[in-house]
ZATIVO-614508 format. One line per 4 residues: number of its first residue (from 1); their letters; for each residue z, x, y of N, C-alpha, C, CB. Coordinates in pm, whole numbers. Each point is the difference from the previous one (the first is absolute). Glycine has a CB too. Layout:
N
NUM) a) Z X Y Z X Y Z X Y Z X Y; ...;
% end
This chain:
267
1) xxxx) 2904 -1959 8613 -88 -31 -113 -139 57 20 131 -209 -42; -180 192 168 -137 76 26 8 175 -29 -51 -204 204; 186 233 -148 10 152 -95 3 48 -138 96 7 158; -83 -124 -232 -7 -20 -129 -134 8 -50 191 -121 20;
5) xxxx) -220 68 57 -152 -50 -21 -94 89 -7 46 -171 104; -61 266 -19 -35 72 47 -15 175 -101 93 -204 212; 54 177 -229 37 168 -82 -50 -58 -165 286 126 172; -262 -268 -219 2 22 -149 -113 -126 -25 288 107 -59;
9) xxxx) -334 -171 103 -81 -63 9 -175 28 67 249 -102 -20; -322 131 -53 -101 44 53 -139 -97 -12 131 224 -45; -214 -256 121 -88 -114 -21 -127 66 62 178 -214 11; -287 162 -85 -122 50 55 -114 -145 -7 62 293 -94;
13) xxxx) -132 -278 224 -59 -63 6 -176 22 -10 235 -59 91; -281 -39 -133 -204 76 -73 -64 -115 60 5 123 -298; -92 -117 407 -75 -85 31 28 -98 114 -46 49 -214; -14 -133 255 20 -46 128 56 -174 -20 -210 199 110;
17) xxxx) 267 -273 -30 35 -121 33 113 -57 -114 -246 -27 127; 299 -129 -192 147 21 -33 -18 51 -180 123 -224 213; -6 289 -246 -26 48 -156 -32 -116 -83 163 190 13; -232 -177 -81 -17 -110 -114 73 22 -123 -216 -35 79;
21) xxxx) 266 129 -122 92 49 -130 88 159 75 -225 -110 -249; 316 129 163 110 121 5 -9 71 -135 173 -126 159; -169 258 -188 31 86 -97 120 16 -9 -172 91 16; 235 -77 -76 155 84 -4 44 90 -95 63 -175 84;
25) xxxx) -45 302 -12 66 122 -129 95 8 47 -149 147 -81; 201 -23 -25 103 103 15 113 -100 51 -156 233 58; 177 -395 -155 156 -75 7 70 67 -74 -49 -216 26; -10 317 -152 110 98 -25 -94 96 10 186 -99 -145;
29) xxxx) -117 217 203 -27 108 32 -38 107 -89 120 -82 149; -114 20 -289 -14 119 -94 -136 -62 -101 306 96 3; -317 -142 22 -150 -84 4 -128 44 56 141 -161 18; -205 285 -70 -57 75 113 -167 -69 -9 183 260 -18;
33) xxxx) -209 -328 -99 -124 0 -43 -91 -105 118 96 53 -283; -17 -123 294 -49 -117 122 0 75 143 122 -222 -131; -62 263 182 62 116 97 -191 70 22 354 73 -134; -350 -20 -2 -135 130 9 -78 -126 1 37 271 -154;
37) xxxx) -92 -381 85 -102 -75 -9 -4 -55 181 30 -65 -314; 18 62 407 34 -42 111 -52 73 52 161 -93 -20; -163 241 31 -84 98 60 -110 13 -60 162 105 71; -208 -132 -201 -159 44 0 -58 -154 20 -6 244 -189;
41) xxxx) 80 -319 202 -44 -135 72 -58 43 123 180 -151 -92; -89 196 195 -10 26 118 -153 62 45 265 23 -21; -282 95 -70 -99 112 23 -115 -97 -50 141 257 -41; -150 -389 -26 -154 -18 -26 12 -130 75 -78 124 -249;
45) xxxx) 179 -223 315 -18 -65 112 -37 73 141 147 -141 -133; -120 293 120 -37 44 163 -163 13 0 241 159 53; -294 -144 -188 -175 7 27 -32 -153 5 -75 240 -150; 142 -342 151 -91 -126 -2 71 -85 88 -95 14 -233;
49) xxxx) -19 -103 267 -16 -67 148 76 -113 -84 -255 77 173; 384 -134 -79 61 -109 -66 -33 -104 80 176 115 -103; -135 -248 50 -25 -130 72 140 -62 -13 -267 -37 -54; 351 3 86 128 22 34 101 45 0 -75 -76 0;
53) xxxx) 163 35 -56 120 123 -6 102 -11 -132 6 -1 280; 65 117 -312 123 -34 -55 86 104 16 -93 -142 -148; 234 134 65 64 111 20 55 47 -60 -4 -38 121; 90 162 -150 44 89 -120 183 30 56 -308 145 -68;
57) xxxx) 367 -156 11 172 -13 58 32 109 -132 74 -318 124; -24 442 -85 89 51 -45 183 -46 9 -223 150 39; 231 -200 -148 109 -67 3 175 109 10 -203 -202 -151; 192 290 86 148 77 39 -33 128 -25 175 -167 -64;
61) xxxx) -273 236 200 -38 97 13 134 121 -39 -198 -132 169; 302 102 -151 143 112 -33 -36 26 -120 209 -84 121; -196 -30 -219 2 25 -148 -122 74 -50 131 -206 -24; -243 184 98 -165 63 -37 20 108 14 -153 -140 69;
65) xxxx) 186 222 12 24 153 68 83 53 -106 1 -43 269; 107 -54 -285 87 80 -111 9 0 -104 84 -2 101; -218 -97 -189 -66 7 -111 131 -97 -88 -173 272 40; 259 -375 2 124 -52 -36 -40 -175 16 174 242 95;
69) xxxx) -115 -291 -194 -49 -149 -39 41 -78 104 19 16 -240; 128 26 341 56 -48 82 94 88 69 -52 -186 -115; 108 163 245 107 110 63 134 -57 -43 -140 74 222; 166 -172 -189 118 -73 2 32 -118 -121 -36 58 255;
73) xxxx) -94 -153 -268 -1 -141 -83 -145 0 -26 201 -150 112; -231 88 -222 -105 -57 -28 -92 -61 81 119 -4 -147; -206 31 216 -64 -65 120 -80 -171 -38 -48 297 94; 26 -303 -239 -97 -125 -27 171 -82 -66 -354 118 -85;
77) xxxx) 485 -84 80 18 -76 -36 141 -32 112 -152 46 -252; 98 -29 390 92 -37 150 -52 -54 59 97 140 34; -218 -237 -81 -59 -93 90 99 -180 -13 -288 177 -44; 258 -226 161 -42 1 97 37 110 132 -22 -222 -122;
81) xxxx) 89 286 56 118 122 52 84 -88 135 -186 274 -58; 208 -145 157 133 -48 113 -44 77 98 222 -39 -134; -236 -23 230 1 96 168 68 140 -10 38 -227 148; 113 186 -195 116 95 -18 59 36 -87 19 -53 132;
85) xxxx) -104 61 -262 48 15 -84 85 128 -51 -161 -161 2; 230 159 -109 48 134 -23 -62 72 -78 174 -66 38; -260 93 -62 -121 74 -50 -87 24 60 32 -62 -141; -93 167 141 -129 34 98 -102 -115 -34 26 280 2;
89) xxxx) -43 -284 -140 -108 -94 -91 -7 -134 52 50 116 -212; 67 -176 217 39 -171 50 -76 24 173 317 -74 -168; -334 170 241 -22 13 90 -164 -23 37 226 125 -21; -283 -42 -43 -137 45 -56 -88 -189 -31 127 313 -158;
93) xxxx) -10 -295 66 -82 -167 -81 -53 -113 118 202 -2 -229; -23 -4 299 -15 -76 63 -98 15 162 219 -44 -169; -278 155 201 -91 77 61 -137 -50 -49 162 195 22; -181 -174 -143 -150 -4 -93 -30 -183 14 60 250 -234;
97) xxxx) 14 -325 205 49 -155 -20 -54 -49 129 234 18 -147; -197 38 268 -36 8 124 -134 9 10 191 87 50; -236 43 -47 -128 59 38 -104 -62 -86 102 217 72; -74 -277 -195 -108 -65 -102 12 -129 19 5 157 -174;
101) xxxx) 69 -244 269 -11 -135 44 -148 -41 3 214 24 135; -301 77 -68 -145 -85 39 -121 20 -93 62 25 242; 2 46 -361 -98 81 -97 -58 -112 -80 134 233 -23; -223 -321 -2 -41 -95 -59 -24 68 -183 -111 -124 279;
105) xxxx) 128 219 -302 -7 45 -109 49 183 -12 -193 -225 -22; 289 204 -71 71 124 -25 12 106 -137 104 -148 160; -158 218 -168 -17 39 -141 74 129 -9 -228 -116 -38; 347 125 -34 110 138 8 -24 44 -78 164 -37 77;
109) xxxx) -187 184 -156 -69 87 -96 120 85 -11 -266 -11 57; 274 -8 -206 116 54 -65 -58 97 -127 160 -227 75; -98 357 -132 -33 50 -144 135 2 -65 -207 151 59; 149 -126 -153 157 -14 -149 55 179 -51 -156 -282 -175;
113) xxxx) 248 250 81 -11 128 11 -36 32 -169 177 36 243; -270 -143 -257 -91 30 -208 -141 -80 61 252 -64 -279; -330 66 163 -136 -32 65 -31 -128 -38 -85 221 -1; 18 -298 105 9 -151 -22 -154 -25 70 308 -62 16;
117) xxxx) -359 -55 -86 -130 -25 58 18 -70 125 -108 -7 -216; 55 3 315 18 -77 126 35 -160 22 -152 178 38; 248 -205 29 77 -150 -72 55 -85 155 129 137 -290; -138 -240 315 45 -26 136 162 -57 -25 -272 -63 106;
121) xxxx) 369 94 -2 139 -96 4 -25 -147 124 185 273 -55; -184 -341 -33 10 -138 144 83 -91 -20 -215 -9 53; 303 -44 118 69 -53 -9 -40 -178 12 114 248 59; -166 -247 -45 -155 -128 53 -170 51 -40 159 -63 266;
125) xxxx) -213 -88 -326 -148 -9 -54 -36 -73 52 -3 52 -172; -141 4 240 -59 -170 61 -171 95 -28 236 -171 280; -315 7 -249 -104 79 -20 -55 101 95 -31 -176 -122; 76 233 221 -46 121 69 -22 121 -63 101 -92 153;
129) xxxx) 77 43 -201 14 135 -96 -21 25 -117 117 17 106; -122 -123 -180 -89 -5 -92 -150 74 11 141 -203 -27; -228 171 85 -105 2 56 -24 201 67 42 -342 52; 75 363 -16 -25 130 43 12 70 -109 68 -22 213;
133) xxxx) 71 8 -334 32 106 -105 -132 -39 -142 333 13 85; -386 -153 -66 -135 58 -84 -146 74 76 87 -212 -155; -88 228 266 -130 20 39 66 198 34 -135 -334 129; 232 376 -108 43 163 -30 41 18 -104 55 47 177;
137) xxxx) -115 -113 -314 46 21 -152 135 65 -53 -233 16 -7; 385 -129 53 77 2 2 47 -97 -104 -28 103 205; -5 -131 -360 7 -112 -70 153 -83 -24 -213 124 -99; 324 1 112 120 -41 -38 74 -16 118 -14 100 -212;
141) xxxx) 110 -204 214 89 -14 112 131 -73 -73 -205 -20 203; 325 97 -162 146 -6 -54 74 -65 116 -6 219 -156; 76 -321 139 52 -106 95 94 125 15 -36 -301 -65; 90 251 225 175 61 39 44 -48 37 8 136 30;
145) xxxx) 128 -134 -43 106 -104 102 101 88 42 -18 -228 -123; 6 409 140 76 102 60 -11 -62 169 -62 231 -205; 183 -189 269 -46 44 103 -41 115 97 81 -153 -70; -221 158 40 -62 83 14 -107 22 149 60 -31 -266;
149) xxxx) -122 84 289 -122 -20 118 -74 -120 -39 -41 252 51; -58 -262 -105 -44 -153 3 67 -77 9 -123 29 -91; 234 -51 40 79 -168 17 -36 -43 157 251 48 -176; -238 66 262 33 -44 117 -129 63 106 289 -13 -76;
153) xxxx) -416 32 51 -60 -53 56 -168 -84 -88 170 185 191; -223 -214 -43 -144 -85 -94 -79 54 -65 -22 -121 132; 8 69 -270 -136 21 -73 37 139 -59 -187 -141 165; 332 168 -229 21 120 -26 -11 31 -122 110 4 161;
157) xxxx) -173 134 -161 -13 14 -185 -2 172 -9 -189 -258 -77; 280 286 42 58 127 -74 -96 48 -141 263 -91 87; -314 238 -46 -97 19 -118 88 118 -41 -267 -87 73; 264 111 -240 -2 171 -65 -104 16 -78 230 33 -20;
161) xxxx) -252 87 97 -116 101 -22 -3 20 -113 1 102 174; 79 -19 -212 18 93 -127 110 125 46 -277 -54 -96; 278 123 -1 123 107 33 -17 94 113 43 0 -233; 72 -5 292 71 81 122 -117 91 50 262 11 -101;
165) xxxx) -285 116 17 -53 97 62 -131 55 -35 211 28 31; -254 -152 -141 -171 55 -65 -90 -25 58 34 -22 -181; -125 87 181 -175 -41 80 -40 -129 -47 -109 241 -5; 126 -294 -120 -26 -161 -24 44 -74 94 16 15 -212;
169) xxxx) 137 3 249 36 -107 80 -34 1 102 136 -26 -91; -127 163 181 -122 5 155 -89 -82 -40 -6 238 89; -113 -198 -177 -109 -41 -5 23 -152 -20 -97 225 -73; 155 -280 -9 4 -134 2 65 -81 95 -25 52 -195;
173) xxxx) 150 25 279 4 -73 117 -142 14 109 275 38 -41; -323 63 22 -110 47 151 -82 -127 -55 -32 331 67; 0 -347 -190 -114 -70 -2 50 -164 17 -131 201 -157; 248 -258 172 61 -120 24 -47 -7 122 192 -6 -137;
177) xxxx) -133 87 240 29 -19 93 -154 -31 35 240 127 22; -318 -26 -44 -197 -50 88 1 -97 -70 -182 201 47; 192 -260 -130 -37 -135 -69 39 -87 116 45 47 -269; 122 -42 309 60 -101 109 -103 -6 118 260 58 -57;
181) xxxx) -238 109 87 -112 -12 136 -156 -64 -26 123 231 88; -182 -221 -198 -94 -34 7 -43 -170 -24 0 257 -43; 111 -312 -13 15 -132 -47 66 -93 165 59 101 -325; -55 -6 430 69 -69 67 -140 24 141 320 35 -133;
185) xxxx) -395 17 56 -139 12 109 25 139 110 -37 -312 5; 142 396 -6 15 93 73 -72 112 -4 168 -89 -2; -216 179 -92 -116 66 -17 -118 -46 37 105 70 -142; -198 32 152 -127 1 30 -136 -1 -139 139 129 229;
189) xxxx) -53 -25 -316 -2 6 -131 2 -23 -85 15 41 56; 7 -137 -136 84 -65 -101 7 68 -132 -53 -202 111; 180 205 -195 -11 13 -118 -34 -125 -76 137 183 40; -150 -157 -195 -49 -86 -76 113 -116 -65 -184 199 -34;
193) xxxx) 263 -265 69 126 -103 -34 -29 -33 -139 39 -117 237; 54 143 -331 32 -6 -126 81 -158 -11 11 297 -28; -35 -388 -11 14 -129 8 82 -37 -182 -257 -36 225; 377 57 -189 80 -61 -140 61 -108 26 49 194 -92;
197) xxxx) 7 -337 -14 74 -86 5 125 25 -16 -158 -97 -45; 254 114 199 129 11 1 73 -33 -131 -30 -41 231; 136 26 -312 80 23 -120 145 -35 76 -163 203 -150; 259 -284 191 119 -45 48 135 62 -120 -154 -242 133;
201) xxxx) 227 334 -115 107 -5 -119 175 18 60 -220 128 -177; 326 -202 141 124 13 -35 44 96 -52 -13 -171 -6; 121 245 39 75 89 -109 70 -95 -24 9 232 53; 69 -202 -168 101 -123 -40 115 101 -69 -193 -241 -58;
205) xxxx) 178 344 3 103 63 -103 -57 191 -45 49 -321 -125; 47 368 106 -64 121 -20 59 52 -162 -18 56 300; -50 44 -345 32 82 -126 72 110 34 -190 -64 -111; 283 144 80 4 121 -10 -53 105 -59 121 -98 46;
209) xxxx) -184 206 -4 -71 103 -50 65 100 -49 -141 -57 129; 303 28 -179 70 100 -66 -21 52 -125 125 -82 122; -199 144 -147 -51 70 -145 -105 -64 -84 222 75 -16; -257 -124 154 -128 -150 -81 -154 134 28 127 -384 145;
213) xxxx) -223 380 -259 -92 67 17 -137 -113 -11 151 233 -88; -201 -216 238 -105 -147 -1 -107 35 -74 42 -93 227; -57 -3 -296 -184 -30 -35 -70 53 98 10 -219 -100; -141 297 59 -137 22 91 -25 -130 75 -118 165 -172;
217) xxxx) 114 -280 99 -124 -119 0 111 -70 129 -152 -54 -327; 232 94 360 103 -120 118 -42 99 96 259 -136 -110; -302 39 221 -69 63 171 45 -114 98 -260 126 -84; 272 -99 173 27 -97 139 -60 -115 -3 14 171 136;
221) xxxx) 14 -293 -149 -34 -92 40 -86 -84 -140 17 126 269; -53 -53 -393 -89 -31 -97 115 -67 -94 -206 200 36; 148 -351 -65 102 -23 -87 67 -36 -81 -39 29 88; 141 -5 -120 76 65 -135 47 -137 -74 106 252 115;
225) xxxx) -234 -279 -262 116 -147 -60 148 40 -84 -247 -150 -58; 265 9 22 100 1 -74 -20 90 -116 50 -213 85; 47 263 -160 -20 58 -101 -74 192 -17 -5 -304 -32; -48 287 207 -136 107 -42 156 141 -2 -352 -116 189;
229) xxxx) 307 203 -202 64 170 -1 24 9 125 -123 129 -172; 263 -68 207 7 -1 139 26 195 13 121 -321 50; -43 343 -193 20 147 1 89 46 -111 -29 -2 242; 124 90 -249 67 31 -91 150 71 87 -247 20 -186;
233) xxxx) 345 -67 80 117 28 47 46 95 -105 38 -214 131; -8 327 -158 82 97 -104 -105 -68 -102 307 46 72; -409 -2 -85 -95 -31 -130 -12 -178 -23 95 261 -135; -18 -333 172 -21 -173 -23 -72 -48 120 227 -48 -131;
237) xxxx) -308 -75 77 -123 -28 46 120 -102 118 -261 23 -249; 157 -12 391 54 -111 99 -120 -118 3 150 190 167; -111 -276 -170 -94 -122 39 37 -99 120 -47 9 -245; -92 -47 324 58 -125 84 -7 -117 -87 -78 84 227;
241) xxxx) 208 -166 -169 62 -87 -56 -71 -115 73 219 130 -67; -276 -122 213 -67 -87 38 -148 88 61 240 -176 36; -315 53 27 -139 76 77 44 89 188 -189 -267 -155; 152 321 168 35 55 98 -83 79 76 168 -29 -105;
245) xxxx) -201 58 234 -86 112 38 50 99 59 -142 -129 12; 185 270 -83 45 154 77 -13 -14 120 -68 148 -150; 154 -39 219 -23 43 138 35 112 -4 24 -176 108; 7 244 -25 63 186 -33 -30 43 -121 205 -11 119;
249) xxxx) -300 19 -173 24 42 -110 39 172 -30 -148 -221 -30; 116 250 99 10 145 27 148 55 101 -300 -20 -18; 397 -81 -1 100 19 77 91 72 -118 -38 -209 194; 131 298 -162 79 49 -82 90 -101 -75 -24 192 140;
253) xxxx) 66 -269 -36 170 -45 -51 -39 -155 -43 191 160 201; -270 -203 -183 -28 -149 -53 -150 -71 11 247 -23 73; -258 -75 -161 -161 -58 45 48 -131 -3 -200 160 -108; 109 -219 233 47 -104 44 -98 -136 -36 122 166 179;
257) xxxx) -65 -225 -201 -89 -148 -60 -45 -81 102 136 -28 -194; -230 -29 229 -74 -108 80 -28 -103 -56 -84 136 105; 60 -261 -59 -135 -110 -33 -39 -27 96 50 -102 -162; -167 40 105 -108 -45 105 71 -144 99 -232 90 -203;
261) xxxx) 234 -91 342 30 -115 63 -114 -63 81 224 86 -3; -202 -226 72 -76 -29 105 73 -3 74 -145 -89 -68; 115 171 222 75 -44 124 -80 -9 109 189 95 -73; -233 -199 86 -91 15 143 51 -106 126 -230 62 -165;
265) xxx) 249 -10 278 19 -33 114 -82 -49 46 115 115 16; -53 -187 117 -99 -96 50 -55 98 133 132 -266 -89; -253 269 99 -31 105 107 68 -50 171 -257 64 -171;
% end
């Protein structure tokens, strides 16, 4: 497993004494935007004097190299994975599951492959995290119950950027990430923390986008009453039948419905 570890697992460490948070890219490999935001991370943490530490885990360095979402299986969806598994992936997971035992906070950076405003996945709310995704102006957060990387370790929260391979989404991951570092006192520097009131939402049901042509006025997360225009099907008007708030909207094959929930944990 340490050879495992070793060839497809890559971890970097910034600063001195125990990590206080973990980065995580490249859980799929074709995901490059977080990947690049990780290196120009790198280049403006090497000019500044840090005050403790954290760390950056390339998660399935195979798949990164080969520009491929996965080699074998889905890597976010073989957790808690297997020592021995029959997949390289189940292997990996259960490797990462390991190595992020002591990470008191984990934030895995994901892009899509349409353009989406920056949105957190969590499998658990408490006020930490609360507290962290409004002070790096992160307003929306979509419950999960996949099993995925956060389920299984602490304080985990899965972000998307925006799409796969655009300079928005670098840029909007690069600028997450100094927010973390800087919200967590590790810079010397600080950026300026954009402070929004977290937004909690459910998917519950989806539409199909088969020949449906959306309204301008429907966007991520803004939302949609009863009755309002949702789009047009072969020239006839679509309407929601109930209130709802988009998600994907920009996904080809369907848009997916939310509401607002409360879920907060006990810290």
């Amino acid at each position: 497993m340490n050879d495992l570890k070793q060839k497809l697992i890559k971890s970097e460490k910034f600063g001195s004494g125990k990590s206080k948070f973990t980065f995580v890219v490249g859980l799929h490999g074709d995901e490059a935007a977080p990947v690049i935001a990780a290196s120009e991370l790198k280049k403006i943490i090497g000019k500044s004097d840090l005050r403790g530490s954290f760390q950056i885990v390339y998660a399935n360095t195979q798949a990164i190299k080969e520009k491929k979402r996965f080699i074998e299986f889905d890597l976010n969806r073989c957790f808690p994975g297997r020592e021995n598994g029959k997949f390289l992936e189940e292997k990996i997971a259960f490797q990462l599951v390991r190595d992020l035992k002591s990470s008191q906070f984990t934030f895995d950076f994901h892009a899509t492959d349409f353009s989406v405003t920056p949105y957190a996945l969590i499998s658990v709310f408490n006020k930490q995290i609360e507290k962290i995704l409004e002070q790096i102006g992160i307003r929306n957060a979509l419950f999960s119950s996949e099993e995925s990387l956060i389920k299984y370790v602490a304080n985990g929260v899965a972000i998307e950027v925006g799409q796969k391979d655009s300079i928005e989404a670098v840029e909007a991951c690069l600028k997450i990430m100094l927010q973390v570092v800087n919200l967590f006192g590790i810079c010397d520097k600080p950026l300026l923390l954009q402070e929004k009131k977290v937004r909690t939402f459910l998917i519950y049901r989806f539409l199909s986008k088969k020949g449906l042509v959306l309204d301008a006025a429907i966007s991520d997360f803004k939302y949609v009453k009863k009755g309002q225009r949702i789009g047009w099907i072969s020239g006839d008007t679509v309407v929601a039948t109930e209130g709802f708030y988009p998600v994907w909207v920009n996904f080809q094959e369907r848009l997916l419905f939310s509401k607002r929930i409360k879920i907060y944990d006990e810290d």
